[in-house]
C-alpha positions as CSV (number, residue, x, y, z in Angstrom):
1,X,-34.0,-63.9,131.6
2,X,-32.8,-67.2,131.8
3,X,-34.6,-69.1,134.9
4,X,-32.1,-71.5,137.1
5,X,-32.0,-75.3,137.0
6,X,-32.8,-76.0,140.9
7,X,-31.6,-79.2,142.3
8,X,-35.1,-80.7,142.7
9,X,-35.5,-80.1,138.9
10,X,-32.2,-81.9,137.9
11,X,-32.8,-85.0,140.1
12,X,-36.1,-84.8,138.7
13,X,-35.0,-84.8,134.6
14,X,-32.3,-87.3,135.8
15,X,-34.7,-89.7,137.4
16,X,-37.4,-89.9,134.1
17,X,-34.1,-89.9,131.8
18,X,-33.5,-93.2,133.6
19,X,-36.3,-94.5,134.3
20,X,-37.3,-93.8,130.2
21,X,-33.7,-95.4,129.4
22,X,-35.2,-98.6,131.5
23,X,-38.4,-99.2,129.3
24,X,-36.5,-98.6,126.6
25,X,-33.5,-101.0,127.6
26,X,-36.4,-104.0,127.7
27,X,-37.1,-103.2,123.9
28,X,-33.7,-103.2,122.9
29,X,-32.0,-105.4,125.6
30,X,-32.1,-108.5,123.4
31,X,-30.6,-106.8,120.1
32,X,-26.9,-108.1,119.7
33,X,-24.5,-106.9,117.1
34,X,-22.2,-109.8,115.8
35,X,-18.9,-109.4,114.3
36,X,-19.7,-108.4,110.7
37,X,-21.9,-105.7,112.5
38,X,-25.3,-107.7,111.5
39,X,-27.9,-107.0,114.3
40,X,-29.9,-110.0,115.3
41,X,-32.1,-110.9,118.5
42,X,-31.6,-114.0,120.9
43,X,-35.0,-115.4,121.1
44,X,-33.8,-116.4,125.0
45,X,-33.5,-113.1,125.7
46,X,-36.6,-111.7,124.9
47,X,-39.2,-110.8,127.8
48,X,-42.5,-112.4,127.6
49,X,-45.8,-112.6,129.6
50,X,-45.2,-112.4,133.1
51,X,-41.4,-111.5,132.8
52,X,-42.7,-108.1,131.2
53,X,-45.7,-107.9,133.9
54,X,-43.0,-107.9,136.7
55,X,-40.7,-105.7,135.2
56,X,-43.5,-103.2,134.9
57,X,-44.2,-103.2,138.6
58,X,-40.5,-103.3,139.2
59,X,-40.4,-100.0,137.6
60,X,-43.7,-98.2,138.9
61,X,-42.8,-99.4,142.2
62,X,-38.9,-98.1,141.5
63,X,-40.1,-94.5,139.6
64,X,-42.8,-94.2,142.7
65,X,-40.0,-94.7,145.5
66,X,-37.3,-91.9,143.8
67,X,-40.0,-89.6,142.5
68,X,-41.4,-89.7,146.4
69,X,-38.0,-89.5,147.7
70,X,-37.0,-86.5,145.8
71,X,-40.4,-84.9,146.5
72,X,-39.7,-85.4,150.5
73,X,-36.3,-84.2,150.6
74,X,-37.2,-81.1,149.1
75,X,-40.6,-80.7,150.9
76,X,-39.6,-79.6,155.0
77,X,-37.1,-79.9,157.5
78,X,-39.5,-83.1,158.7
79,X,-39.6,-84.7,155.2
80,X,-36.0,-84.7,155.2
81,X,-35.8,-86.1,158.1
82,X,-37.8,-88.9,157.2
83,X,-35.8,-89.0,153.5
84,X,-32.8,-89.5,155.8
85,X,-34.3,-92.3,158.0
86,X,-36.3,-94.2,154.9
87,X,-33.3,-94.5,152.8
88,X,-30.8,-96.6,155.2
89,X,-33.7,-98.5,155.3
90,X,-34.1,-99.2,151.6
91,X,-30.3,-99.8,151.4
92,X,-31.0,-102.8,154.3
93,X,-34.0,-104.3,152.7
94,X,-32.9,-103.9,148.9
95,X,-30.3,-106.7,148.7
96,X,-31.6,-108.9,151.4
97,X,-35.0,-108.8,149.1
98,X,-32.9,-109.2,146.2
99,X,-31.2,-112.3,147.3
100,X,-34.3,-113.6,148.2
101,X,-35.9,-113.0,144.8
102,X,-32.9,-114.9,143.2
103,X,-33.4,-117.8,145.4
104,X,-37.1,-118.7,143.4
């Protein structure tokens, strides 16, 4: 027998398909194809030091907050409750924190 795809499981395989798809993207992000289909790298583009540091908390932080998200919309009838108060929040606080971020 062929057992179901639940919800949970699909927002689950979609969240470590992206979150995979991100590390990856910091590899790759500074490959560029020209016009005779030559791949070369922008040194200016590559992430060093503390640049890959941050992004790496970025992304725990990011992975920690969906995985937990998921986790406590499917857990009760409180955790959604609290999914559904949390993530107004996060939708305030994201681009206020993000403008203030670009402001360093």
């Amino acid at each position: 027998m062929k057992k179901e795809l639940s919800m949970r499981s699909l927002l689950n395989i979609i969240g470590l398909i992206i979150f995979l798809g991100m590390i990856f993207m910091a590899f790759t992000n500074p490959l560029t194809i020209d016009p005779s289909l030559g791949v070369y790298q922008h040194e200016k583009a590559v992430m060093r030091g503390t640049e890959i540091f941050d992004y790496s908390i970025f992304l725990l932080i990011s992975s920690f907050i969906y995985f937990f998200l998921v986790q406590l919309y499917y857990s009760t009838d409180r955790g959604r409750k609290l999914f559904f108060f949390i993530l107004p929040i996060l939708a305030i606080v994201t681009p206020i924190v993000a403008i203030y971020l670009k402001g360093d």
